[in-house]
KEMINU-293962 format. One line per 8 residues: number of its first residue (from 1); their letters; for each residue x, y, z of C-alpha. Coordinates in nm, 3 decimals, decimal comma. Layout:
% KEMINU-293962
NUM) A) X/Y/Z  ...
% end
This chain:
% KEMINU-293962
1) XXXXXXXX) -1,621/1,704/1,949  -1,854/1,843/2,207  -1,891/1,752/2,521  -2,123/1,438/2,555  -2,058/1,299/2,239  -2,045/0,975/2,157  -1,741/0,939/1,913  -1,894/0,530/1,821
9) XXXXXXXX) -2,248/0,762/1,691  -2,288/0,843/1,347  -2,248/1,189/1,264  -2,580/1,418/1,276  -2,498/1,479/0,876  -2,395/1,155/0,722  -2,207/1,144/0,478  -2,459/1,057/0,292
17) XXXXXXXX) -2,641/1,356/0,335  -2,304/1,522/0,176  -2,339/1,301/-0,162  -2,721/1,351/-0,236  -2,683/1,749/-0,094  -2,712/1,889/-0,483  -3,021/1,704/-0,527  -3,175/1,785/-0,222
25) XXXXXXXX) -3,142/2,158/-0,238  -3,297/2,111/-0,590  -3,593/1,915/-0,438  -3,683/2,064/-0,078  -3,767/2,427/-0,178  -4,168/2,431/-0,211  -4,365/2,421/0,113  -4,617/2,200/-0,069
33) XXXXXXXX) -4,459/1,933/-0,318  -4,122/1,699/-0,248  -4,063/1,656/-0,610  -4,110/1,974/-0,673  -4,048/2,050/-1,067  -4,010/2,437/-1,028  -4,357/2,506/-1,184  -4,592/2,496/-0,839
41) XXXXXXXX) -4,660/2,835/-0,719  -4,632/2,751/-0,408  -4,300/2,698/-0,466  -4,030/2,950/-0,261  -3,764/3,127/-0,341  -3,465/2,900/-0,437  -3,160/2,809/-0,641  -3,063/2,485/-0,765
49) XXXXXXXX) -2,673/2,397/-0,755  -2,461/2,125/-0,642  -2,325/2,179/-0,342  -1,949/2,092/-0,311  -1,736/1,990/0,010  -1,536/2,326/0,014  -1,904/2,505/0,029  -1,827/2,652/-0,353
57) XXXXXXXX) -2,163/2,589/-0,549  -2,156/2,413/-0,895  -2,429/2,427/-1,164  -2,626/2,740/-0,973  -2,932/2,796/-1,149  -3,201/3,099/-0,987  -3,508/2,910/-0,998  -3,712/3,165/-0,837
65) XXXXXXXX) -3,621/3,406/-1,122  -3,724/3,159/-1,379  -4,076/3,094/-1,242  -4,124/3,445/-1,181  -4,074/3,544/-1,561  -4,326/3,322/-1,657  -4,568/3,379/-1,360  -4,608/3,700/-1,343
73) XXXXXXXX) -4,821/3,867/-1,007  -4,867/3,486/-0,858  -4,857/3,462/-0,471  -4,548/3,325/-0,336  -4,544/3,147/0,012  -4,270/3,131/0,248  -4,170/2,828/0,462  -4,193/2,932/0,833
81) XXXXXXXX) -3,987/2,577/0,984  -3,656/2,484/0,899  -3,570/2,195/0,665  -3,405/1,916/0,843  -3,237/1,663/0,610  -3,168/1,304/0,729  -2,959/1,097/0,560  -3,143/0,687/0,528
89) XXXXXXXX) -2,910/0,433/0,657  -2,705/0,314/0,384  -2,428/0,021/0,299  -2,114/0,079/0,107  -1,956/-0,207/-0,103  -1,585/-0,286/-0,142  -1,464/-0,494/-0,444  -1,220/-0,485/-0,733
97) XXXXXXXX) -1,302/-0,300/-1,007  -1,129/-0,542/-1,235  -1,033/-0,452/-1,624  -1,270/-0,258/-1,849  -1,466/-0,274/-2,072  -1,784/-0,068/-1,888  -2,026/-0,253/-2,138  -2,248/-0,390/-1,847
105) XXXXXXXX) -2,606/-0,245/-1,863  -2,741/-0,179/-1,528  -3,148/-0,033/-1,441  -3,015/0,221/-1,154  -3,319/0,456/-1,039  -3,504/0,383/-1,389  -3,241/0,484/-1,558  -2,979/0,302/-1,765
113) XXXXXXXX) -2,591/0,292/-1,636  -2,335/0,117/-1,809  -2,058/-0,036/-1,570  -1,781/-0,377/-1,537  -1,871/-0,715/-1,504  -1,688/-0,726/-1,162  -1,989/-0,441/-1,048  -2,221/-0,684/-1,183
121) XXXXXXXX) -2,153/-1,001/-0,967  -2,079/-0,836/-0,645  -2,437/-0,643/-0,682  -2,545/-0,985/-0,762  -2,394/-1,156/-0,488  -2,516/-0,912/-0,217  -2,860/-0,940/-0,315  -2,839/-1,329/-0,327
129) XXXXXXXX) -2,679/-1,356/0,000  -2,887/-1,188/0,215  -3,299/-1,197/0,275  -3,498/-0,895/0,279  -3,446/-0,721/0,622  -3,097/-0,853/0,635  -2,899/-0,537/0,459  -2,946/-0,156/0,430
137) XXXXXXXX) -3,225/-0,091/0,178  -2,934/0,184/-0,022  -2,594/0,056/-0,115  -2,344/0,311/-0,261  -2,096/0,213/-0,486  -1,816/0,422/-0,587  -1,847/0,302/-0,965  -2,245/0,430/-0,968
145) XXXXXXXX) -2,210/0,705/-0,711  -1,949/0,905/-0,847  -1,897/1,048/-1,205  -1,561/0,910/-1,253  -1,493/1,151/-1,606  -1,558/1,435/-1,405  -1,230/1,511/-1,178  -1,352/1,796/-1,030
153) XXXXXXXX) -1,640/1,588/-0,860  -1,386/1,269/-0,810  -1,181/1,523/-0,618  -1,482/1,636/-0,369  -1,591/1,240/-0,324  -1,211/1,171/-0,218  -1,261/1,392/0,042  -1,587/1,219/0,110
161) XXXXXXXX) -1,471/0,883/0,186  -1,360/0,862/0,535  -1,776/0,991/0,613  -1,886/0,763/0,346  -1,698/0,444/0,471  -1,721/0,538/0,812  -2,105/0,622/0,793  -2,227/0,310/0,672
169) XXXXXXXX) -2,434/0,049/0,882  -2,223/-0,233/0,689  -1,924/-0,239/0,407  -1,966/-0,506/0,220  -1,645/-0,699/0,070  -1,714/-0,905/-0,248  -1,373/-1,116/-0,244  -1,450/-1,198/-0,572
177) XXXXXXXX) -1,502/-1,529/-0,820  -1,360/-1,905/-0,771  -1,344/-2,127/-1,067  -1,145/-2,445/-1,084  -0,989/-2,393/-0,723  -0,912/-2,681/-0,491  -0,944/-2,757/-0,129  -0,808/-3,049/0,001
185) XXXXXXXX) -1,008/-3,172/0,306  -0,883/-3,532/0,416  -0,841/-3,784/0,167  -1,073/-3,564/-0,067  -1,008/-3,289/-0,281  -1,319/-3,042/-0,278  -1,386/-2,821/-0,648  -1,493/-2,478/-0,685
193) XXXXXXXX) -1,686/-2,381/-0,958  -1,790/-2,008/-1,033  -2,061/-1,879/-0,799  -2,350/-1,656/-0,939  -2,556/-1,677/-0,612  -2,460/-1,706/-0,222  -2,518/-1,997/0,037  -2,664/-1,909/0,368
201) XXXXXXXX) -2,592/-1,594/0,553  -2,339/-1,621/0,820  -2,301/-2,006/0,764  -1,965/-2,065/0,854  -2,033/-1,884/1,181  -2,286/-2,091/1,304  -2,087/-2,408/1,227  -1,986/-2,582/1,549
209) XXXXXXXX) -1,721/-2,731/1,373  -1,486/-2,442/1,331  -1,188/-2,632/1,392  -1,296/-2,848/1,055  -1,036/-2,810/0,797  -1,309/-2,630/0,520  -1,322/-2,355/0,703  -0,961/-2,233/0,773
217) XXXXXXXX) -0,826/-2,375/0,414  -1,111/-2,142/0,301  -1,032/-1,842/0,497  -0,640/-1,889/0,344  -0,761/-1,929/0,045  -0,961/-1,589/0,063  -0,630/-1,439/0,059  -0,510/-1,518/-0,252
225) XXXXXXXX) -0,768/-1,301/-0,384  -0,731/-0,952/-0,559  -0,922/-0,777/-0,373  -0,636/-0,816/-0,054  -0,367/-0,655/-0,309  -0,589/-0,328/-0,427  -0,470/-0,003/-0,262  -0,863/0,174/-0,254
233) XXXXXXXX) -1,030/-0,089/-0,065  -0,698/-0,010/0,236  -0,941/0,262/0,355  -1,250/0,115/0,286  -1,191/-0,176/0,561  -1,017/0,051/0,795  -1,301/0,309/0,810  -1,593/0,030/0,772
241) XXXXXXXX) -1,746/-0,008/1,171  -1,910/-0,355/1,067  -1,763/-0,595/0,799  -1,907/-0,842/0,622  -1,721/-1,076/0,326  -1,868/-1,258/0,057  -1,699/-1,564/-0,076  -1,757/-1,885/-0,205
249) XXXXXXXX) -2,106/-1,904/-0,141  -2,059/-1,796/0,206  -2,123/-1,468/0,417  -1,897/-1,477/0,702  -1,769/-1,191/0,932  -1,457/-0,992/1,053  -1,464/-1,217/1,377  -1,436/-1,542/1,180
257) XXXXXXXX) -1,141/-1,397/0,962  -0,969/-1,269/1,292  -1,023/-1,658/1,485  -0,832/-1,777/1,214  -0,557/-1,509/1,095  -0,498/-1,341/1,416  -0,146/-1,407/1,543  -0,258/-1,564/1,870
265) XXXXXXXX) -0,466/-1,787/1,651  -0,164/-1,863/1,379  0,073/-1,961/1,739  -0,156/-2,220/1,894  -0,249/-2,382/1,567  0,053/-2,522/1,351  -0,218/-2,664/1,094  -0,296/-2,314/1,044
273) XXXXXXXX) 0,074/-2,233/0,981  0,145/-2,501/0,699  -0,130/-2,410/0,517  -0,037/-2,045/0,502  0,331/-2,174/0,340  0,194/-2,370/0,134  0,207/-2,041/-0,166  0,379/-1,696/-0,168
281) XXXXXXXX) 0,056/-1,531/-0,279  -0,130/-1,708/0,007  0,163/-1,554/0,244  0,153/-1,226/0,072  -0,225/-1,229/0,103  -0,171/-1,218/0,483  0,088/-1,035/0,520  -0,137/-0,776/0,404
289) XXXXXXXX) -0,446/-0,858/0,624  -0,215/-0,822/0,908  -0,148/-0,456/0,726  -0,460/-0,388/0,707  -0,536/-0,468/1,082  -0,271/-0,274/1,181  -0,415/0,030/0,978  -0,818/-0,036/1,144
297) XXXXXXXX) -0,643/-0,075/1,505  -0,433/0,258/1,475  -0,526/0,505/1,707  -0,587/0,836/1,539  -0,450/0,961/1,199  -0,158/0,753/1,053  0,167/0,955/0,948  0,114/0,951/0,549
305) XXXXXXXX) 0,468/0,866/0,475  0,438/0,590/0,744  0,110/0,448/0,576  0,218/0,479/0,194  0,542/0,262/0,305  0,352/0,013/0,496  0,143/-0,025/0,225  0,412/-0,013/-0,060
313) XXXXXXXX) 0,237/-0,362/-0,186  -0,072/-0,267/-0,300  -0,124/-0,223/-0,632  -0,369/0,044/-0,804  -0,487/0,090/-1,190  -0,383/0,425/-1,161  -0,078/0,560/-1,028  -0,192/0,858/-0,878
321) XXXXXXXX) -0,458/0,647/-0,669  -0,145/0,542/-0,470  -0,144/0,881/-0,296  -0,545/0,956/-0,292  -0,667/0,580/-0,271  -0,479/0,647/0,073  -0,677/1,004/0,135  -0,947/0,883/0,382
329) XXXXXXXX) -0,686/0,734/0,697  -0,487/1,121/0,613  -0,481/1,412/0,797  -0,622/1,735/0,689  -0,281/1,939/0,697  -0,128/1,627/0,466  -0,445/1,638/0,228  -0,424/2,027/0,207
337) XXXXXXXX) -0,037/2,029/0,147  -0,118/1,755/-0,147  -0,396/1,932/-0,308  -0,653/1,857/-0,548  -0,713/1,493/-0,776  -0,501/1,506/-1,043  -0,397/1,275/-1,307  -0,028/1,483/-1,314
345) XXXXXXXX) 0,117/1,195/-1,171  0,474/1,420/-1,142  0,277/1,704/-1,022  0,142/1,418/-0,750  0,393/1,236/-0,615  0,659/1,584/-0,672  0,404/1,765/-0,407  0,377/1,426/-0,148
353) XXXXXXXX) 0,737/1,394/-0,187  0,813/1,783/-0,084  0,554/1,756/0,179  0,716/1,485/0,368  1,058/1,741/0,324  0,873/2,006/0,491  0,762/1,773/0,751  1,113/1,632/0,857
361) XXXXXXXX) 1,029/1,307/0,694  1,301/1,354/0,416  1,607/1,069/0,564  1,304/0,787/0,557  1,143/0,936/0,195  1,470/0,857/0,039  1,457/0,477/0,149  1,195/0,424/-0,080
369) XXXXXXXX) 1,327/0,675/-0,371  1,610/0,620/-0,635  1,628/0,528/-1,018  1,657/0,160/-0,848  1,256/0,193/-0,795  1,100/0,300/-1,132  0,841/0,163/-1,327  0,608/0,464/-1,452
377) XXXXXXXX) 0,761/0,497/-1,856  0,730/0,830/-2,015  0,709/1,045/-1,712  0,981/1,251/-1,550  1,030/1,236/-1,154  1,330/1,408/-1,013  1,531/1,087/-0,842  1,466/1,200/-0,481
385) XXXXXXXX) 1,104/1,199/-0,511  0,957/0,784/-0,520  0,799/0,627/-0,774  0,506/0,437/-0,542  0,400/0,207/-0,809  0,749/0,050/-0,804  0,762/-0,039/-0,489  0,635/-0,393/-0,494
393) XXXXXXXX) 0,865/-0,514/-0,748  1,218/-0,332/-0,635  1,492/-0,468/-0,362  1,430/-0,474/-0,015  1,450/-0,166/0,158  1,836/-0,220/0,370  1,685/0,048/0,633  1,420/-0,181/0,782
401) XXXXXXXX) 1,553/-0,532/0,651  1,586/-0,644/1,029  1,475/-0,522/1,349  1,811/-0,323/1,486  1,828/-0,052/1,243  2,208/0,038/1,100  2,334/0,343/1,200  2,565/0,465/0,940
409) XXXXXXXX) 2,543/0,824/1,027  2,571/0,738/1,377  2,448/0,997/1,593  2,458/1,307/1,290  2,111/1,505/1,230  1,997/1,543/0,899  2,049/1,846/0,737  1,836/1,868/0,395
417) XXXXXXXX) 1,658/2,202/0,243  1,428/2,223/-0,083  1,562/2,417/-0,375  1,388/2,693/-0,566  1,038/2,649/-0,388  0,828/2,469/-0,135  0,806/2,218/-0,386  1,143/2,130/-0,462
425) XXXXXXXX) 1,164/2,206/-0,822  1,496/2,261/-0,788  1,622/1,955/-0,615  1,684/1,899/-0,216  2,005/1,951/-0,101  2,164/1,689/0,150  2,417/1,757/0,381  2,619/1,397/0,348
433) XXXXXXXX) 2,969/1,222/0,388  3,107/1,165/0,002  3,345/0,811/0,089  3,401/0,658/-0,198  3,365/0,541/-0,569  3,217/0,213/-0,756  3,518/0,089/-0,936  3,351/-0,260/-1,021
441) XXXXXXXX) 3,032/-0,389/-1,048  2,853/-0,745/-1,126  2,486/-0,752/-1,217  2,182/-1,004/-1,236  1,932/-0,897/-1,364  1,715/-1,187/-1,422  1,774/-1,532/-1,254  1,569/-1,868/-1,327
449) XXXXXXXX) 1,374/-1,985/-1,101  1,415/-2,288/-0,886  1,133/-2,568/-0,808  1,030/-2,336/-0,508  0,922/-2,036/-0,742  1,260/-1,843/-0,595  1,506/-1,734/-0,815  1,839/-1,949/-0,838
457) XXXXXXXX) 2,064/-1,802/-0,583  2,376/-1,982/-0,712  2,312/-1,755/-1,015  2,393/-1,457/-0,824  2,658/-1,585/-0,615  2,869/-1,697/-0,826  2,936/-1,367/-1,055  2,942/-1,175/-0,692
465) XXXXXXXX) 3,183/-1,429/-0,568  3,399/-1,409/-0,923  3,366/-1,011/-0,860  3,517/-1,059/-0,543  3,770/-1,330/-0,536  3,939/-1,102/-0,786  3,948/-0,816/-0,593  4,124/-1,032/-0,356
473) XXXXXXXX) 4,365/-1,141/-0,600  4,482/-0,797/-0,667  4,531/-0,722/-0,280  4,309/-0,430/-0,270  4,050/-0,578/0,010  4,046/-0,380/0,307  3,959/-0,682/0,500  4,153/-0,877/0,720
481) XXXXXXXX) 3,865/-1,195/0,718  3,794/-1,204/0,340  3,577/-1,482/0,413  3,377/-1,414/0,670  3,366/-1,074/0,497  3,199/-1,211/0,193  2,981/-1,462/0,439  2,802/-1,179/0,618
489) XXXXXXXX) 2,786/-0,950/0,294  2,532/-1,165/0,184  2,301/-1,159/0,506  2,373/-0,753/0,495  2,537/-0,872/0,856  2,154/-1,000/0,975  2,293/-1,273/1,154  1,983/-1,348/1,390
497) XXXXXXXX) 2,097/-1,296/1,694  1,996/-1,081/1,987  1,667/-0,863/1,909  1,719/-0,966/1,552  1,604/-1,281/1,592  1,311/-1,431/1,503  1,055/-1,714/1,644  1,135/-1,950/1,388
505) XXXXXXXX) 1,518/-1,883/1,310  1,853/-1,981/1,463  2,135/-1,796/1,511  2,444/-1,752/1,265  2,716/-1,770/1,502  3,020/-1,854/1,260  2,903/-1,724/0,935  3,194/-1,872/0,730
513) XXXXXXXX) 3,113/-2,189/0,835  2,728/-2,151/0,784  2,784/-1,982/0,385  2,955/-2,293/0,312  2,736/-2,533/0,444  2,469/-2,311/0,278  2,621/-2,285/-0,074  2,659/-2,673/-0,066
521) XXXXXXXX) 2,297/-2,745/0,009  2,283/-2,520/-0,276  2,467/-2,716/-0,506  2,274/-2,980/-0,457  1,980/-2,855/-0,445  1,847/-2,981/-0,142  1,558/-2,773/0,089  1,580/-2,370/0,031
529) XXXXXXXX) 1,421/-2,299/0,359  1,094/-2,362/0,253  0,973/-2,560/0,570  0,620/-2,515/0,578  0,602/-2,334/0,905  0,851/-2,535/1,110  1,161/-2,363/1,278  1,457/-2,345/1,079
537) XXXXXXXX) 1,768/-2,468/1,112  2,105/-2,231/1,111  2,165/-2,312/0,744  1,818/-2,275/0,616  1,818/-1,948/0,832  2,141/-1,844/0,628  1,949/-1,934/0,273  1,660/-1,722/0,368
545) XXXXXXXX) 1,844/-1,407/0,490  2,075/-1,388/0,183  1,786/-1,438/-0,058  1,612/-1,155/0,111  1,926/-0,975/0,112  2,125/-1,016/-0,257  1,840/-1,075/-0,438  1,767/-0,806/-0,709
553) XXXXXXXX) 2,110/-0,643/-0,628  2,470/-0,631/-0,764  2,770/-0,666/-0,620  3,059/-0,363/-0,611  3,411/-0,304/-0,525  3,507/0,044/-0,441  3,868/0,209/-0,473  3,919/0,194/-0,167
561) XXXXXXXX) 3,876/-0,193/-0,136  3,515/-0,209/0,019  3,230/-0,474/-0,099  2,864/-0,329/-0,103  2,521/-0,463/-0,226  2,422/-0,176/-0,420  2,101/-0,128/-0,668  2,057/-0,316/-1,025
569) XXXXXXXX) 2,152/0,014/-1,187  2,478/0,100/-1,004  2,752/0,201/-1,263  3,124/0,226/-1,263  3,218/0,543/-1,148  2,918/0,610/-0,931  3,005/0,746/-0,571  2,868/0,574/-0,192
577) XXXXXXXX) 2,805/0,819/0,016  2,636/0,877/0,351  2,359/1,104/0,408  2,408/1,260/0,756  2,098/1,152/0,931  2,060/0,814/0,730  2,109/0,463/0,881  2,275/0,330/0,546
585) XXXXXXXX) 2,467/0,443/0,276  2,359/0,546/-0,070  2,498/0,552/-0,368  2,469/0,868/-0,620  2,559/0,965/-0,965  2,718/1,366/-1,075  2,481/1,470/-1,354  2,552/1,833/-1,508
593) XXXXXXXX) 2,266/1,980/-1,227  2,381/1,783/-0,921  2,322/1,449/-0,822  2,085/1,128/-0,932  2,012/0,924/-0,625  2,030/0,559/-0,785  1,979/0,381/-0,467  2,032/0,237/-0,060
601) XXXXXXXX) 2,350/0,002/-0,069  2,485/-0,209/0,246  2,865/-0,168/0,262  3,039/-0,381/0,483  3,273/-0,218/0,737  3,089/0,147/0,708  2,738/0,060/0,852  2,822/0,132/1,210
609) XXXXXXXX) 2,949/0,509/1,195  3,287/0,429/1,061  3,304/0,710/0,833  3,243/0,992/1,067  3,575/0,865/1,253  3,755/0,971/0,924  3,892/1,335/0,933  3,953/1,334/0,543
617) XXXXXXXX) 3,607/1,358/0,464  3,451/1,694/0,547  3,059/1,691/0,566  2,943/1,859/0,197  2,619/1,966/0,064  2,537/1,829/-0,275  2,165/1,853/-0,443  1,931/1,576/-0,524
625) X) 1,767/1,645/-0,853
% end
């Protein structure tokens, strides 16, 4: 940046300027006319094209040579002063796209575009919502700005969004319709009906009444909406300098969201902390605005793995728009090393996944790789590279379930290499500890769910306790506390204590004690630690940890007379080994070419470094294909 600069100042090209360049060049070559169409004679020598981010021209026509043949011996003038392009101020809008059909007829420029009814009500709702004066006179909108058949020209406007979002005046956020939604205020119940038109601009600012109950329930309910779940608009609100959200009638801003949902702002008001239990979308929803901040306060360039795990919630239509919806907050090495838009989704996520490799990334890749974390059918990815559409939906990752991180490996350094090529088509190989071999297993797939929306715990515990009370039958536990073995298996030894604690837990001292107090409350089906905000108790700490914990998992016995949680698609026979590098073990299946990486497991009694005190097991290289 040169010196002087002020980084908060638009660039001197927007990025508008960048979008409309093509049409421009086409439109600016005669001294005389603006709209030049190529048949003025004062017209100067020129060529149309569509000039592309890389500087490669598209669609280059030679106009000049065109006229000429058809005007012979006319006088051609020559401009003397150099064009200087300025791009208008402009807004951008952020919504969801929502499901197709494009059957919507729009009047864009005079001419007729055909787009989704979700286009249609946002457009609608930003011109209802604010008086003439009050927004940018152009609006760009990714459906109507870019040709989305075309992936050539969806690849250059990728690279064209952090100047896009970043150069406009305003991005507007169109949360989206309410239809038959309550809000309880008092003794009343207030009901929503569909909104085609907005209320007054900025009224829930100007309230003095902010405290009134209206306006937080509202702002939780914002976040049950779609729009806080959609990968693409992750960017859009983290490059946007000035926010503004439409909802329920209502224009409010990014300081009224933050007085509310700010953590300083959750702390001093409990009301504002029952509300947001009250639903697990409502909590997901902010969960992922406090993502989202996170992202728009980063300083500088987030690491790409760093912000594709973060944001391992969001959902997209299409699954390569997990990697590119992300391009914008990237840095121009990562977005190089990825390459072009591409609907290849194995070519896509194969060349993130190797980049991350190349970068030293590999140990914290694999967390979120695995045949445990699939969901894509009909496509091939090698087992080390992740599926980032499954994310959402698989077990908790055991790397980052609590604050202290394992530390398996203890103090080891990774040792991994691609195979073949930079871009791993023949596997990685991993330098790891091989220690030992799934002799049982007991799965759940699917569990009911209990009056909280949770799946029924007992349903899992008691085929892992059956799995386990036999291995103690037959002698073959290594432990000398079977119990309290068992107990802290299913917390994945999270006991809350120390820097693992929380603000509203309490500390598993005797974690026997505590599973059996838990498993009776169970039983009866009494309170499943869903306390609205308040600070748990030690056995309602204890149900929430091992429902975070076993959830989605199954249990296994090893030959040796360990217990692990291990992924939903462990088999007999597969081995747990540890990855020198890795905080927790994995487990891994011998296919004709190497190995499948099925999953992360939590093994009691080898999570601290135990196995590196073992001199029978040799550090070996095996391949991840």
């Amino acid at each position: 940046m040169p010196p002087g600069t002020n980084s908060n100042e638009p660039d001197e090209v927007h990025a508008l300027s960048q979008a409309i360049a093509g049409l421009l060049t086409a439109q600016s070559s005669c001294a005389i006319h603006e709209q030049c169409d190529s048949s003025c004679p004062g017209r100067i020598g020129a060529r149309r094209y569509r000039l592309m981010p890389d500087g490669t021209r598209r669609d280059e026509v030679d106009q000049r040579a065109q006229w000429a043949a058809t005007n012979a011996g006319a006088k051609v003038s020559v401009r003397t002063e150099p064009l200087v392009i300025v791009a208008p101020v402009y807004g951008a809008l952020s919504y969801c796209w929502g499901q197709p059909p494009d059957d919507i007829k729009f009047l864009c420029n005079n001419k007729v575009f055909y787009g989704r009814a979700s286009l249609e009500r946002a457009l609608k709702r930003l011109r209802a919502g604010f008086k003439p004066g009050q927004r940018e006179e152009y609006i760009w909108a990714d459906a109507i700005c870019i040709n989305q058949k075309d992936l050539v020209e969806k690849d250059a406007q990728v690279r064209l969004m952090e100047r896009i979002y970043s150069g406009a005046a305003t991005v507007y956020v169109d949360l989206g319709d309410i239809e038959g939604q309550d809000i309880p205020v008092g003794n009343y119940n207030l009901r929503f009906s569909a909104f085609g038109g907005m209320g007054a601009q900025d009224e829930l600012t100007e309230s003095d009444q902010l405290g009134h109950p209206f306006h937080y329930m509202m702002a939780f309910q914002s976040l049950s909406q779609p729009w806080f779940t959609r990968t693409w608009i992750i960017q859009e609100l983290a490059l946007a300098r000035t926010v503004k959200y439409m909802f329920r009638g209502n224009v409010f801003t990014q300081a009224h969201l933050d007085s509310i949902l700010s953590k300083p702002a959750m702390v001093a008001n409990p009301s504002y902390q029952q509300e947001l239990m009250r639903s697990n979308i409502t909590m997901r929803g902010y969960m992922n605005y406090q993502k989202l901040q996170s992202i728009k306060n980063h300083n500088g360039k987030m690491d790409s793995l760093q912000l594709i795990q973060l944001t391992r919630d969001f959902a997209v239509t299409n699954p390569e728009d997990k990697i590119f919806g992300l391009f914008a907050l990237m840095s121009d090495a990562d977005r190089e090393a990825i390459g072009p838009y591409s609907r290849s989704i194995e070519q896509v996520y194969r060349r993130f996944a190797a980049l991350q490799v190349r970068r030293g990334r590999t140990i914290t890749m694999l967390d979120s790789a695995g045949l445990q974390r699939r969901s894509q059918q009909g496509v091939s990815l090698p087992s080390w590279v992740p599926d980032w559409t499954a994310q959402g939906k698989s077990p908790k990752v055991i790397s980052t379930l609590r604050p202290v991180p394992y530390s398996a490996s203890g103090a080891a350094q990774a040792n991994v290499q691609l195979v073949s090529d930079i871009t791993g088509t023949g596997g990685i190989s991993v330098r790891c500890l091989m220690l030992d071999t799934i002799d049982t297993v007991a799965h759940v797939h699917t569990a009911p769910l209990t009056r909280t929306g949770q799946p029924d715990f007992l349903v899992f515990h008691d085929k892992f306790r059956a799995a386990f009370d036999e291995l103690v039958r037959r002698g073959k536990s290594v432990y000398v506390n079977n119990e309290e073995a068992f107990a802290r298996l299913l917390l994945m030894d999270d006991m809350y204590t120390g820097r693992n604690a929380i603000i509203y837990s309490s500390p598993i001292v005797d974690p026997a004690a505590t599973y059996r107090a838990a498993l009776v409350a169970w039983r009866d089906r009494r309170d499943e630690g869903n306390i609205g905000g308040k600070k748990m108790d030690t056995m309602q700490t204890y149900q929430m940890q091992a429902r975070a914990a076993a959830v989605g998992r199954g249990f296994a016995t090893t030959q040796t007379g360990y217990i692990g949680l291990v992924p939903n698609c462990a088999q007999v026979g597969d081995q747990v080994v540890v990855i020198l590098g890795a905080t927790v073990p994995y487990v891994v299946r011998k296919v004709q070419s190497g190995y499948l990486l099925v999953g992360d497991a939590f093994v009691h009694g080898l999570m601290y470094g135990e196995a590196l005190e073992r001199r029978d097991l040799p550090p070996t290289d095996v391949v991840l294909v």
